[in-house]
Backbone of each chain as nested JSON, in Angstrom:
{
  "chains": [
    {"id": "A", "residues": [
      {"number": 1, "name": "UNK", "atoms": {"N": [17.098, -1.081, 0.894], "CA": [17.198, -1.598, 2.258], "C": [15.816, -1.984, 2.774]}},
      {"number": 2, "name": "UNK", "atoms": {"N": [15.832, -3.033, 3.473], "CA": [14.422, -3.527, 3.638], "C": [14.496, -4.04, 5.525]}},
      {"number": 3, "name": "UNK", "atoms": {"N": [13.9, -3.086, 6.506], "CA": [14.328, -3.761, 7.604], "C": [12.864, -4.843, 7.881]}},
      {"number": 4, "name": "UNK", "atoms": {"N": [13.595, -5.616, 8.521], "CA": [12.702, -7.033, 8.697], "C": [12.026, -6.783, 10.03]}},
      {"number": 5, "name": "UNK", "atoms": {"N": [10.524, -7.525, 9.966], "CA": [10.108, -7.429, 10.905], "C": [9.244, -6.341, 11.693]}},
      {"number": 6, "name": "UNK", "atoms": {"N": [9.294, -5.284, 11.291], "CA": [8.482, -4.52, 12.047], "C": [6.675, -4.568, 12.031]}},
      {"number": 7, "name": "UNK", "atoms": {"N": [6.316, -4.31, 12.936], "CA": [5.094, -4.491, 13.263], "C": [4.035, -4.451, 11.961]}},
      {"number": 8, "name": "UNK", "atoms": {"N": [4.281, -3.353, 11.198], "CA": [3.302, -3.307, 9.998], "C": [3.422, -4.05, 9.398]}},
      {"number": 9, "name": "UNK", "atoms": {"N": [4.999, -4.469, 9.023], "CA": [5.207, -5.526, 7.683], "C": [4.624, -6.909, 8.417]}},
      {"number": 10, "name": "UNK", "atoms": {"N": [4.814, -7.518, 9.397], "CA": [4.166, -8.694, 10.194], "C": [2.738, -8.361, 9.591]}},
      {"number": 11, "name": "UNK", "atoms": {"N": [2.27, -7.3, 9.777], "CA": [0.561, -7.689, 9.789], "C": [0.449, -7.742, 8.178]}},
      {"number": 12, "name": "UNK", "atoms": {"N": [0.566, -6.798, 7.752], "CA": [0.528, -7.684, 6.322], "C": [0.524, -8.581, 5.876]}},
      {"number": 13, "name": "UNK", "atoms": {"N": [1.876, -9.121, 5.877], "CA": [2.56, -10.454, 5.881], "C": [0.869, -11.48, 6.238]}},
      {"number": 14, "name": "UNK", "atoms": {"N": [0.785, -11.296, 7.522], "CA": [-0.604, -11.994, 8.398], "C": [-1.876, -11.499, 7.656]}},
      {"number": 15, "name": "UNK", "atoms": {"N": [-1.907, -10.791, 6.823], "CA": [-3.334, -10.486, 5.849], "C": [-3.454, -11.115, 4.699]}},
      {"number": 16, "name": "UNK", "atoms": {"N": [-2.076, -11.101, 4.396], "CA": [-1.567, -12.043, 3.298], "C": [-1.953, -13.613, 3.193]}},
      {"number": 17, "name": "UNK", "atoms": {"N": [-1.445, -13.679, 4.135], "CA": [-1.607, -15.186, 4.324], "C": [-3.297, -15.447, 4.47]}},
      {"number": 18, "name": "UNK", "atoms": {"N": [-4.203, -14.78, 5.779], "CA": [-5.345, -15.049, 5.88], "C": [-6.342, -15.116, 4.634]}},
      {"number": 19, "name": "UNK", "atoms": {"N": [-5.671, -13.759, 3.515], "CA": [-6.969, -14.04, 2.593], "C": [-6.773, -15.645, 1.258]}},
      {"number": 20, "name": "UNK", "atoms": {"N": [-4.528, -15.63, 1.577], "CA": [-4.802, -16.758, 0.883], "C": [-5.602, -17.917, 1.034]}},
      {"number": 21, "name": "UNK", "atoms": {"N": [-5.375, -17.937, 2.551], "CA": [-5.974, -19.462, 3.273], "C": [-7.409, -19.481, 3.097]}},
      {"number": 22, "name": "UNK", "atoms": {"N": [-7.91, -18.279, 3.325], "CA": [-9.442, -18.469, 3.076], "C": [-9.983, -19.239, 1.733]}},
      {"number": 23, "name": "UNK", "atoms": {"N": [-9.769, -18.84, 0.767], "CA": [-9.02, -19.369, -0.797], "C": [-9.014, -20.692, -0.935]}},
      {"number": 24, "name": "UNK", "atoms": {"N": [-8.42, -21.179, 0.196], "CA": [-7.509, -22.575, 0.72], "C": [-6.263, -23.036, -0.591]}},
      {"number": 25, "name": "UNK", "atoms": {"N": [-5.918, -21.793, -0.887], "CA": [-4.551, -21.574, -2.335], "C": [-3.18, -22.084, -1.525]}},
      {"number": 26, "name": "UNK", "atoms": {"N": [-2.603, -22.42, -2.005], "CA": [-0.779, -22.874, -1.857], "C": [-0.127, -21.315, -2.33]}},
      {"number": 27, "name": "UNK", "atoms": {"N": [0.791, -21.442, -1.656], "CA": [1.631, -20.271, -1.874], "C": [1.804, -19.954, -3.255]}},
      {"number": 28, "name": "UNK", "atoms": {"N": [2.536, -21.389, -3.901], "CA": [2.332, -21.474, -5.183], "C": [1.36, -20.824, -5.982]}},
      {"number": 29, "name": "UNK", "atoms": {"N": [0.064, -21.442, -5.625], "CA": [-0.87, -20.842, -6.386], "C": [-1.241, -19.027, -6.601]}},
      {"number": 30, "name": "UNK", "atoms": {"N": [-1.264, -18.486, -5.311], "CA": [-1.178, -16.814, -5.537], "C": [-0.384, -16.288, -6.077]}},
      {"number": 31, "name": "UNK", "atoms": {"N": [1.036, -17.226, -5.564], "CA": [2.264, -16.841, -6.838], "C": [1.919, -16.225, -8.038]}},
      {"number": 32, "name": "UNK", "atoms": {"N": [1.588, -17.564, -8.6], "CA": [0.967, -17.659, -10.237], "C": [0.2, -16.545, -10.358]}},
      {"number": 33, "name": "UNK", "atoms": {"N": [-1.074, -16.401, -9.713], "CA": [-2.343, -15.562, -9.943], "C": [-1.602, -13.977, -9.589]}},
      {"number": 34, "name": "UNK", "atoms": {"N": [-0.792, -13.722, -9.047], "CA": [0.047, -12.689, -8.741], "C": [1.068, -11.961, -9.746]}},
      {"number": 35, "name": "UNK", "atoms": {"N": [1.53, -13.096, -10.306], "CA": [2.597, -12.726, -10.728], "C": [3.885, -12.235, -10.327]}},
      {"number": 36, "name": "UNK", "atoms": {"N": [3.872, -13.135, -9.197], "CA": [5.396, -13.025, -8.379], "C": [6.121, -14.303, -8.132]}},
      {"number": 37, "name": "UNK", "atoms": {"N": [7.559, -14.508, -7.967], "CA": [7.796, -15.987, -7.897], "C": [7.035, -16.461, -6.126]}},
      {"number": 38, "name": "UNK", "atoms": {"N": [7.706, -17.553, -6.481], "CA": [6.524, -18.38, -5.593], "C": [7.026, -18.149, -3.824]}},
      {"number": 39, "name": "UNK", "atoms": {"N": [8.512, -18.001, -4.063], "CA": [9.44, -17.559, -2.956], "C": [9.027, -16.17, -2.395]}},
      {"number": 40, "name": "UNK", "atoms": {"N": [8.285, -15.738, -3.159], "CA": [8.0, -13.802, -3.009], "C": [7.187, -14.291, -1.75]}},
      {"number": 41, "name": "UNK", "atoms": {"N": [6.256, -15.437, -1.871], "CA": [4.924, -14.921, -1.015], "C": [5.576, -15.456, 0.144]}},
      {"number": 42, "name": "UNK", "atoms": {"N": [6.405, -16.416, 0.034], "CA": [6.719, -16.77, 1.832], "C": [7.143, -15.835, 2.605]}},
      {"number": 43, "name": "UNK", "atoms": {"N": [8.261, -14.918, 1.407], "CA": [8.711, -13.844, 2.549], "C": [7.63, -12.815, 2.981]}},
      {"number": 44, "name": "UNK", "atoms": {"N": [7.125, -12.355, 1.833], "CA": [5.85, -11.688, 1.965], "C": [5.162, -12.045, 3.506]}},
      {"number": 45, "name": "UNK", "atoms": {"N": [4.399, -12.887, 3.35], "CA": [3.838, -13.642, 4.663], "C": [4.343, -13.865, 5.783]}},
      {"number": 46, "name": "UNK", "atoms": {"N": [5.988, -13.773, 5.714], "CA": [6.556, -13.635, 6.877], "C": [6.896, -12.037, 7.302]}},
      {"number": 47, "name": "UNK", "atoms": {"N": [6.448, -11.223, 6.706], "CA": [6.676, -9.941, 6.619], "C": [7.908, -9.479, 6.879]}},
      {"number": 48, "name": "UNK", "atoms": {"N": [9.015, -10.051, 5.723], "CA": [10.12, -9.881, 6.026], "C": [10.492, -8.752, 4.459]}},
      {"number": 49, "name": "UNK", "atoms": {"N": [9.057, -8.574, 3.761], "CA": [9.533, -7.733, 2.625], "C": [8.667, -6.189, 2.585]}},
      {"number": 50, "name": "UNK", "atoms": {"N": [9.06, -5.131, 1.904], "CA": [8.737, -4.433, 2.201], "C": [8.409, -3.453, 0.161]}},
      {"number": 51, "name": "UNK", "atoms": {"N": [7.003, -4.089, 0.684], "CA": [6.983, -4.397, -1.649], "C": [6.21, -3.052, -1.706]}},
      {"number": 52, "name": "UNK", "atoms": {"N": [6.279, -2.613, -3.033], "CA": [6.007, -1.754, -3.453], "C": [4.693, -1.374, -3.712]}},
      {"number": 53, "name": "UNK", "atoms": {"N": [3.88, -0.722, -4.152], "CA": [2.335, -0.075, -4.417], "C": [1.752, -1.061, -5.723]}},
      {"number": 54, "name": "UNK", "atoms": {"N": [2.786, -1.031, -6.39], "CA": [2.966, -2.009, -7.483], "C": [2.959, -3.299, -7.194]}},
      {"number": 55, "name": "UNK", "atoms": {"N": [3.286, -3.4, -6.211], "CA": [3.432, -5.525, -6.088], "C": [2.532, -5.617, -5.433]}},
      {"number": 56, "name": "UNK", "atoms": {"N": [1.801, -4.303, -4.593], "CA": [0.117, -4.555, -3.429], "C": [-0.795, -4.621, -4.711]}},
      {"number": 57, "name": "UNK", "atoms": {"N": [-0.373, -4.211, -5.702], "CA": [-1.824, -4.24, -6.54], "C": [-1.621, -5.614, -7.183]}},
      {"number": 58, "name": "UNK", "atoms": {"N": [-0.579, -6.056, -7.393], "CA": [-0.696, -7.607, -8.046], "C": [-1.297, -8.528, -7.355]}},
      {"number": 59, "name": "UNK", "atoms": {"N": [-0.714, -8.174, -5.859], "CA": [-1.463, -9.048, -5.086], "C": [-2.992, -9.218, -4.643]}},
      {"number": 60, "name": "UNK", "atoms": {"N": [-3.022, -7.651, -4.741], "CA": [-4.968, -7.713, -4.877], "C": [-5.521, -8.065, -6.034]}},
      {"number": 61, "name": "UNK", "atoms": {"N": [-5.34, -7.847, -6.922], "CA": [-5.883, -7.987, -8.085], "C": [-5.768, -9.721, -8.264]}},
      {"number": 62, "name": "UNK", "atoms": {"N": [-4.687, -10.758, -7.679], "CA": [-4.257, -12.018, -7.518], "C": [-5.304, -12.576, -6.441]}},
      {"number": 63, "name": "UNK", "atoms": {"N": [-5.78, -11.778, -5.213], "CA": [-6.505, -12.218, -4.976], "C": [-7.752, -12.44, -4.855]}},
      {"number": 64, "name": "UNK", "atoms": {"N": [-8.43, -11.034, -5.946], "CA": [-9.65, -10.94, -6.39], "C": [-10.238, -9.961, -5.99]}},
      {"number": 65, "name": "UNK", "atoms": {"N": [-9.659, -9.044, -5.119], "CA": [-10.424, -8.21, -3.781], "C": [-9.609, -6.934, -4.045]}},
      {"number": 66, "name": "UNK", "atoms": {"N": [-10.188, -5.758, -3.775], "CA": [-10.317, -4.471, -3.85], "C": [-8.717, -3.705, -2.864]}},
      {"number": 67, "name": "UNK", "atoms": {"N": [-8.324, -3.266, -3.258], "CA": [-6.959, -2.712, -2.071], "C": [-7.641, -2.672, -0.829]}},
      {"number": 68, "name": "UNK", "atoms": {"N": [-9.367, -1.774, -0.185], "CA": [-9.389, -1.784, 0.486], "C": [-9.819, -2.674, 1.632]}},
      {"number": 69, "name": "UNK", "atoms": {"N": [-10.007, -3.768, 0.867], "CA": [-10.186, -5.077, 1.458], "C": [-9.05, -5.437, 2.296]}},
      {"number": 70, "name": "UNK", "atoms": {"N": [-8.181, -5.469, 1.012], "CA": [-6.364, -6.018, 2.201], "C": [-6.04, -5.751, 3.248]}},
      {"number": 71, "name": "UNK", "atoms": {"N": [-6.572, -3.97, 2.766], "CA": [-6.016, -3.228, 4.329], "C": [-7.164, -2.829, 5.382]}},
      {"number": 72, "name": "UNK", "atoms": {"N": [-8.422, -3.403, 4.934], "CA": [-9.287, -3.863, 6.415], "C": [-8.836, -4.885, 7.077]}},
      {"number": 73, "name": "UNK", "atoms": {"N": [-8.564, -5.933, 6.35], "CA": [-7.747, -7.344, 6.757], "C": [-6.394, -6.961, 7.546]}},
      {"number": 74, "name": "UNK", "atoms": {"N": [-5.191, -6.022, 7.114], "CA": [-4.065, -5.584, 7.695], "C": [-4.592, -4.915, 8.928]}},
      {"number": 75, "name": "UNK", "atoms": {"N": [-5.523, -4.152, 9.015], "CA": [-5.842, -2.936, 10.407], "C": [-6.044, -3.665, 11.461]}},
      {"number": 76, "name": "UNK", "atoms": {"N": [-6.875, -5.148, 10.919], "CA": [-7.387, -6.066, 11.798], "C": [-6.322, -6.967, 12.261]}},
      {"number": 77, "name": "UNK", "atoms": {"N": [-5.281, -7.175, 11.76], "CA": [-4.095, -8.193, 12.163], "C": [-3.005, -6.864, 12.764]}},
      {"number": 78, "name": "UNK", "atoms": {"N": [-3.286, -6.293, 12.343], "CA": [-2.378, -5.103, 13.061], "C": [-2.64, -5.046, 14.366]}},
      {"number": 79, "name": "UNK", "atoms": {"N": [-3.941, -4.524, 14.441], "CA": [-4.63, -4.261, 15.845], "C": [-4.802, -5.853, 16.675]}},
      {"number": 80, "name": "UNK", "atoms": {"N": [-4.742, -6.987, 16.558], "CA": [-4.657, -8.171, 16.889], "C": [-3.417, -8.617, 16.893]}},
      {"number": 81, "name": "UNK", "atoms": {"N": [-2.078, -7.983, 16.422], "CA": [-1.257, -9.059, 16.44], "C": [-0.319, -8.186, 17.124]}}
    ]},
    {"id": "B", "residues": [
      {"number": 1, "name": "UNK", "atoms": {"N": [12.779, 0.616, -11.424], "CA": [11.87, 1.247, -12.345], "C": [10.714, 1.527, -12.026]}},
      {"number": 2, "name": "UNK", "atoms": {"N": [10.473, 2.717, -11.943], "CA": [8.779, 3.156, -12.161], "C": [8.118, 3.312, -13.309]}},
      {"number": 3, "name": "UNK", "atoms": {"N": [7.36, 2.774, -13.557], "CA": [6.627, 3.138, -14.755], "C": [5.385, 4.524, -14.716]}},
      {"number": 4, "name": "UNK", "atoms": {"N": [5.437, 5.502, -14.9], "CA": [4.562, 6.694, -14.616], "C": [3.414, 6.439, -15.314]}},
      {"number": 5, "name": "UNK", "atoms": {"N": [2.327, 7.07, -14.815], "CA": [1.14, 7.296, -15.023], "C": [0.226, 6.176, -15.213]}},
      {"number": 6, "name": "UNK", "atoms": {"N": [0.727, 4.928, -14.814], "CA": [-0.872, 3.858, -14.595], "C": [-1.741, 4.467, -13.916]}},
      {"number": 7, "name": "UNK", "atoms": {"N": [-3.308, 4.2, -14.05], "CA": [-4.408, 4.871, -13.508], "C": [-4.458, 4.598, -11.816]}},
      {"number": 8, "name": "UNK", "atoms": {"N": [-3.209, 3.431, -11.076], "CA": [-3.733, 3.471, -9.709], "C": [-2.461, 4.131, -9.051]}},
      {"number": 9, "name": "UNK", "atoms": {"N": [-1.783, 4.779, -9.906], "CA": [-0.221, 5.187, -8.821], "C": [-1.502, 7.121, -9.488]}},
      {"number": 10, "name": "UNK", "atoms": {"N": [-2.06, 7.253, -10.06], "CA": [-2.914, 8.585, -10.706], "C": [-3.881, 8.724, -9.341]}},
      {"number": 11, "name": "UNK", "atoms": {"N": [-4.45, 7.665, -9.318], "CA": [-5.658, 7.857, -8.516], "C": [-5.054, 7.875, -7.004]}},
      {"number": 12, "name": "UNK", "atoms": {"N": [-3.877, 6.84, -6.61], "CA": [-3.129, 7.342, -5.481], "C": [-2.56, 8.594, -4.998]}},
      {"number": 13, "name": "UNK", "atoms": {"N": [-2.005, 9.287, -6.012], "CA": [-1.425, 10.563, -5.593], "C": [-2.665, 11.765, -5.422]}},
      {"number": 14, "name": "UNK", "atoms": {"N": [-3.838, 11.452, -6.403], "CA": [-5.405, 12.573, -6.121], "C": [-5.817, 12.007, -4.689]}},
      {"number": 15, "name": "UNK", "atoms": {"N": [-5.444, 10.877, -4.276], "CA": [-5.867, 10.547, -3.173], "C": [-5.011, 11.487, -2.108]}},
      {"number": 16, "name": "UNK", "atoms": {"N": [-4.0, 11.331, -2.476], "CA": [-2.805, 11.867, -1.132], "C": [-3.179, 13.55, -1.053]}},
      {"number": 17, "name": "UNK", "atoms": {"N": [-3.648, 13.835, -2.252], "CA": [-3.604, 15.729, -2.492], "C": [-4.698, 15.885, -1.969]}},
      {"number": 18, "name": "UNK", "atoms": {"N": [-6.12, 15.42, -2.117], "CA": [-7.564, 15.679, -1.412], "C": [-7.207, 15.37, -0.075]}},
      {"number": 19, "name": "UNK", "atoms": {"N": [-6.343, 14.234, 0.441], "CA": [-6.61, 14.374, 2.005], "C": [-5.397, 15.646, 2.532]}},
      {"number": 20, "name": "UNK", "atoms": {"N": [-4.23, 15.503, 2.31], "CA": [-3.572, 17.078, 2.21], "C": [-4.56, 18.055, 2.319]}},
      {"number": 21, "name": "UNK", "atoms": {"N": [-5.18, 18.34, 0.771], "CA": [-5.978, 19.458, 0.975], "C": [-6.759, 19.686, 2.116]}},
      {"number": 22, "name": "UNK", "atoms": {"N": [-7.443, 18.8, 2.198], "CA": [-8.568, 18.727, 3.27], "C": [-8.273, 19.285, 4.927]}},
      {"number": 23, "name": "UNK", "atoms": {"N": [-7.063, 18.557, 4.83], "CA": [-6.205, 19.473, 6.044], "C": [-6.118, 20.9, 5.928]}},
      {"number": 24, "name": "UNK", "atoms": {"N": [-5.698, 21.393, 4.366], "CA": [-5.233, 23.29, 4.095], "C": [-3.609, 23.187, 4.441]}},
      {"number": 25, "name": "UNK", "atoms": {"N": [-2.869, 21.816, 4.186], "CA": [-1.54, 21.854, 4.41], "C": [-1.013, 22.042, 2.895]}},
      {"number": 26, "name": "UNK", "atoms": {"N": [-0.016, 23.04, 3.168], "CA": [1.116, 22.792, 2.085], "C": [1.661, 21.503, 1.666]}},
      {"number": 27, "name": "UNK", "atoms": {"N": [2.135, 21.356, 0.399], "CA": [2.769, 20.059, 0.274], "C": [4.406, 19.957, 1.041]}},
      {"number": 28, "name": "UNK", "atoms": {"N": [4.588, 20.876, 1.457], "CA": [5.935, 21.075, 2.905], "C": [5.499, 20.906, 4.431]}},
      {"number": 29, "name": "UNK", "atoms": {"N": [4.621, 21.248, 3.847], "CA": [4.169, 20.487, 5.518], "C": [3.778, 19.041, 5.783]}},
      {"number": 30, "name": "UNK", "atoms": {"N": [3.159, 19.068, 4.94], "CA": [2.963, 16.996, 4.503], "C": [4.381, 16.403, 4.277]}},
      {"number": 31, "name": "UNK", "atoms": {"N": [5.362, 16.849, 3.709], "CA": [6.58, 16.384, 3.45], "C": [7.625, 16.022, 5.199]}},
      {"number": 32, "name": "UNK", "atoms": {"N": [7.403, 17.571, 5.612], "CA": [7.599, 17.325, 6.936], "C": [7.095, 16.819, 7.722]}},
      {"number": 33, "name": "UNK", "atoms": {"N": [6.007, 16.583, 7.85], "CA": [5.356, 15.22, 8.976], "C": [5.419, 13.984, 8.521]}},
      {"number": 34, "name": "UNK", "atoms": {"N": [5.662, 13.55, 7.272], "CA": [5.68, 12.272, 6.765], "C": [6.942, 11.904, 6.588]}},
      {"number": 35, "name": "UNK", "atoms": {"N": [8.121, 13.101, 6.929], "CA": [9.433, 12.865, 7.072], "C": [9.904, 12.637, 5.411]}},
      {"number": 36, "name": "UNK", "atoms": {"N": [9.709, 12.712, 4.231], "CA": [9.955, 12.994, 2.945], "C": [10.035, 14.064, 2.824]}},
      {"number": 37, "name": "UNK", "atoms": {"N": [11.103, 14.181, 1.279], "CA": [11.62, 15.504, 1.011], "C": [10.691, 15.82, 0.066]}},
      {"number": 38, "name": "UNK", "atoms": {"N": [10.317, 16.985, 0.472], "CA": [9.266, 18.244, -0.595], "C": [8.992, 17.493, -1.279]}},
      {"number": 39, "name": "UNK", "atoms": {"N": [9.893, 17.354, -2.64], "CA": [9.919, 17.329, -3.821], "C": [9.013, 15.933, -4.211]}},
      {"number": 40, "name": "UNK", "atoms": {"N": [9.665, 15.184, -3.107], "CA": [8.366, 13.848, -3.234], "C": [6.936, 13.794, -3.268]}},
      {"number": 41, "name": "UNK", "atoms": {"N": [6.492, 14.466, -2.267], "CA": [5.037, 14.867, -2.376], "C": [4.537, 15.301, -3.394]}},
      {"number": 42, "name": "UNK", "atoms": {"N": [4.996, 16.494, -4.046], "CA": [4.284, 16.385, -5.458], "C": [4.712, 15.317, -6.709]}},
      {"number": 43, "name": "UNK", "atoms": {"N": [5.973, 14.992, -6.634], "CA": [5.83, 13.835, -7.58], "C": [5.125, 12.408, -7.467]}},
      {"number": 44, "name": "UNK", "atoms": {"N": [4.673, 12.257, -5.764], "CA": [3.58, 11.667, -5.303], "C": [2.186, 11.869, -5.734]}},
      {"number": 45, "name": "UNK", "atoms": {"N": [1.989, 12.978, -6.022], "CA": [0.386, 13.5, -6.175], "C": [0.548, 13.543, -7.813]}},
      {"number": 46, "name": "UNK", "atoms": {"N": [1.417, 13.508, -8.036], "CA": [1.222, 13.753, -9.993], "C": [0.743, 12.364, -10.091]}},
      {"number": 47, "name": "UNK", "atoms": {"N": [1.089, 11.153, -9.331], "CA": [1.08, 9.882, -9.986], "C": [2.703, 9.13, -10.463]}},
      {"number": 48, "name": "UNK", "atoms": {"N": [3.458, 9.791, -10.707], "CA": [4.849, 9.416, -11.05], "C": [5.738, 8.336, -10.224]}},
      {"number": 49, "name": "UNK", "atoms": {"N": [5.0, 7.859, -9.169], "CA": [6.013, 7.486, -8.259], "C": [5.375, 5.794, -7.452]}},
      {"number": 50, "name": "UNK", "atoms": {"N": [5.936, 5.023, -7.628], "CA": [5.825, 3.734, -6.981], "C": [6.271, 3.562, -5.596]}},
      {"number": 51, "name": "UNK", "atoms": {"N": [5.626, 4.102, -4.625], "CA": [6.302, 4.293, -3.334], "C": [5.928, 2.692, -2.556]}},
      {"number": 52, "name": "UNK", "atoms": {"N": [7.223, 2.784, -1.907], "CA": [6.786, 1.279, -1.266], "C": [5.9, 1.225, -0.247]}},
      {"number": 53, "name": "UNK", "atoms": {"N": [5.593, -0.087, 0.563], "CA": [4.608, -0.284, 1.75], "C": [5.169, 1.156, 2.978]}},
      {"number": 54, "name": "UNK", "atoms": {"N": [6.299, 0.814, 3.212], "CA": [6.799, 1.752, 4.425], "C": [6.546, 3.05, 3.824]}},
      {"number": 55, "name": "UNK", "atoms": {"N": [6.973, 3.676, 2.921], "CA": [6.358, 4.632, 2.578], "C": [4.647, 5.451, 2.684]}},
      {"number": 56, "name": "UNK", "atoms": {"N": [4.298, 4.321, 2.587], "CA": [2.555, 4.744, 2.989], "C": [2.555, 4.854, 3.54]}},
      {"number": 57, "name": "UNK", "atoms": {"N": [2.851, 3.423, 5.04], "CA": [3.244, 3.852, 5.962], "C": [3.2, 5.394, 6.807]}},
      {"number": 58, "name": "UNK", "atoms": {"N": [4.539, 5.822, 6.1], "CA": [5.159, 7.641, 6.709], "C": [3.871, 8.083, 6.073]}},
      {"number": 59, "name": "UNK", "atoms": {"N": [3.05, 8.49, 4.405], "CA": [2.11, 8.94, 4.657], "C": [1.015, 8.98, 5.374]}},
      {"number": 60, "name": "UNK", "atoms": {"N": [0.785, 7.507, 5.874], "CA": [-0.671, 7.955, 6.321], "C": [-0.298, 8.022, 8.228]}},
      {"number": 61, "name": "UNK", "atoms": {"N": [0.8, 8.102, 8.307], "CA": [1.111, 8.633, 9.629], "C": [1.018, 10.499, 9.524]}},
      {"number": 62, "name": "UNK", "atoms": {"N": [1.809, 10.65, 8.75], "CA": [1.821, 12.16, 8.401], "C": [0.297, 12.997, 8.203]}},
      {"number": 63, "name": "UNK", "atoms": {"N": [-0.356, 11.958, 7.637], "CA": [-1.503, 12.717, 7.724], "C": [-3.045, 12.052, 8.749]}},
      {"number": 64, "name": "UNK", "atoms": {"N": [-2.131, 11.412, 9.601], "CA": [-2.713, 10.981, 10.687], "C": [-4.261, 10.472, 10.479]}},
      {"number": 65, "name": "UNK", "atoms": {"N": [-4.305, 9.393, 9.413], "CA": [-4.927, 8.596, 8.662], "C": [-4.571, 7.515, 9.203]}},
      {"number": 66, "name": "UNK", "atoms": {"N": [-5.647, 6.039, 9.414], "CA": [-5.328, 4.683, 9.231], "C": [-4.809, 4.462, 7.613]}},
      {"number": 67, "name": "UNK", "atoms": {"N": [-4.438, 3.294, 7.533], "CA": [-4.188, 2.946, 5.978], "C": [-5.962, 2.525, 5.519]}},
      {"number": 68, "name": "UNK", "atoms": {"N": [-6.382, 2.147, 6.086], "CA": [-7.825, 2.049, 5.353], "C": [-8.23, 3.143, 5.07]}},
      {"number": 69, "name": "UNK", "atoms": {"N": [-8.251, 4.463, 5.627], "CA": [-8.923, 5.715, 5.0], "C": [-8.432, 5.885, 4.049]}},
      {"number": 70, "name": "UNK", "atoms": {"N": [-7.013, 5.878, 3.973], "CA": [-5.929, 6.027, 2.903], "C": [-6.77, 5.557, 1.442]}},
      {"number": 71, "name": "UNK", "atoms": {"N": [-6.838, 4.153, 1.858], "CA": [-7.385, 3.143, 0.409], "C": [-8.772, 3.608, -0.334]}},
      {"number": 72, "name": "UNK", "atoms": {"N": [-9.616, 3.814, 1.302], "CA": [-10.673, 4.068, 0.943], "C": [-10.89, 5.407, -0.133]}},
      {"number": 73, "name": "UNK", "atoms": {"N": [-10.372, 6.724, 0.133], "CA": [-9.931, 7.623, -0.5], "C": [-9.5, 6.867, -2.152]}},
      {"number": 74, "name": "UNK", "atoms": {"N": [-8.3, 6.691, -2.038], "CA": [-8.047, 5.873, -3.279], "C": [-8.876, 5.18, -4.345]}},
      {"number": 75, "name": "UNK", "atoms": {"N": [-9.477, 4.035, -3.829], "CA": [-10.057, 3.293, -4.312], "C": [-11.333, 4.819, -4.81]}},
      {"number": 76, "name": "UNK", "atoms": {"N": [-12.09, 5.536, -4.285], "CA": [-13.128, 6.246, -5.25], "C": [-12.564, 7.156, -5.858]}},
      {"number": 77, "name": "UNK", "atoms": {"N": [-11.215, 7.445, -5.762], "CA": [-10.394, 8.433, -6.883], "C": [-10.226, 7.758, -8.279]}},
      {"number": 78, "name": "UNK", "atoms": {"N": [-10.12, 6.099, -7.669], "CA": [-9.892, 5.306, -8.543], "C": [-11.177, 4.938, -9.65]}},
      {"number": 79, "name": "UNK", "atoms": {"N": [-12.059, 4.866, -8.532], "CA": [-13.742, 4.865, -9.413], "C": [-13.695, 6.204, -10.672]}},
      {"number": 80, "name": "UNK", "atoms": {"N": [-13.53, 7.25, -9.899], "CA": [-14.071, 8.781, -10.448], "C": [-13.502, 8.795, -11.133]}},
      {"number": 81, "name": "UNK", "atoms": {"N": [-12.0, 8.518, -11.175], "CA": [-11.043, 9.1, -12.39], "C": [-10.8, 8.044, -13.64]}}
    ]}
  ]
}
C-alpha cells in the first residue's frame, strides 16, 4: 500500500527532480543511470511512490552523490515546500 | 524480496543501533516510538531488511532525528565498516 502524497514523499519527489535538473538529465536519462523504468521517476518526482532503501541507493548512486546529499536536498524542500 | 546483507542495508541497521544506543533505549522502546513491532528493530540492526522511505520515516521520528542525521550516521558506518 502506498498512500500518495504526503508531505515527505512530495519533498523527495522535489529533491529528486532538483538534483536531476541540475544535471539538466531527462527523466529518461536517470532512468537509465538508475536503473529504474523511465515511468518510475515521474511518479517518483511526483511523490506519489513510496520506494524502498534499495531504490534510494540506485538513485544516489544514478545520481552520483552520497545518500547524504539527497537528504540535505529533501530537509531543504521539506522545510520549503 | 530482500536480499540480506549488502554492505548499505549492514551499515544502515549499525547506524539505527548506535543512535538507539546512544539514547540507552531498548530495542522495545525504539519499536514503540517508531510504532514497529519488536522484532523489526533487530532484524533492522542485523542488516536483513529493506525498509521503505516511510519506514525511515517512523525511524527517525522515533528517535527524534532529522533524516540527515540519520544518513549522516550511516554514511560513516558505511565508511568504517
Amino acid at each position: 500500500m502506498q498512500a500518495q502524497g504526503i508531505p515527505q514523499q512530495r519533498a523527495l519527489g522535489r529533491a529528486v527532480r532538483e538534483l536531476r535538473a541540475r544535471r539538466g538529465w531527462s527523466q529518461e536519462h536517470l532512468a537509465d543511470r538508475a536503473g529504474v523504468h523511465r515511468n518510475y521517476v515521474g511518479s517518483m518526482e511526483r511523490g506519489e511512490l513510496n520506494p524502498t532503501w534499495r531504490t534510494l541507493l540506485r538513485f544516489s548512486a544514478g545520481l552520483h552523490i552520497p545518500m547524504t546529499e539527497l537528504f540535505a536536498v529533501y530537509e531543504r524542500q521539506l522545510a520549503g515546500g
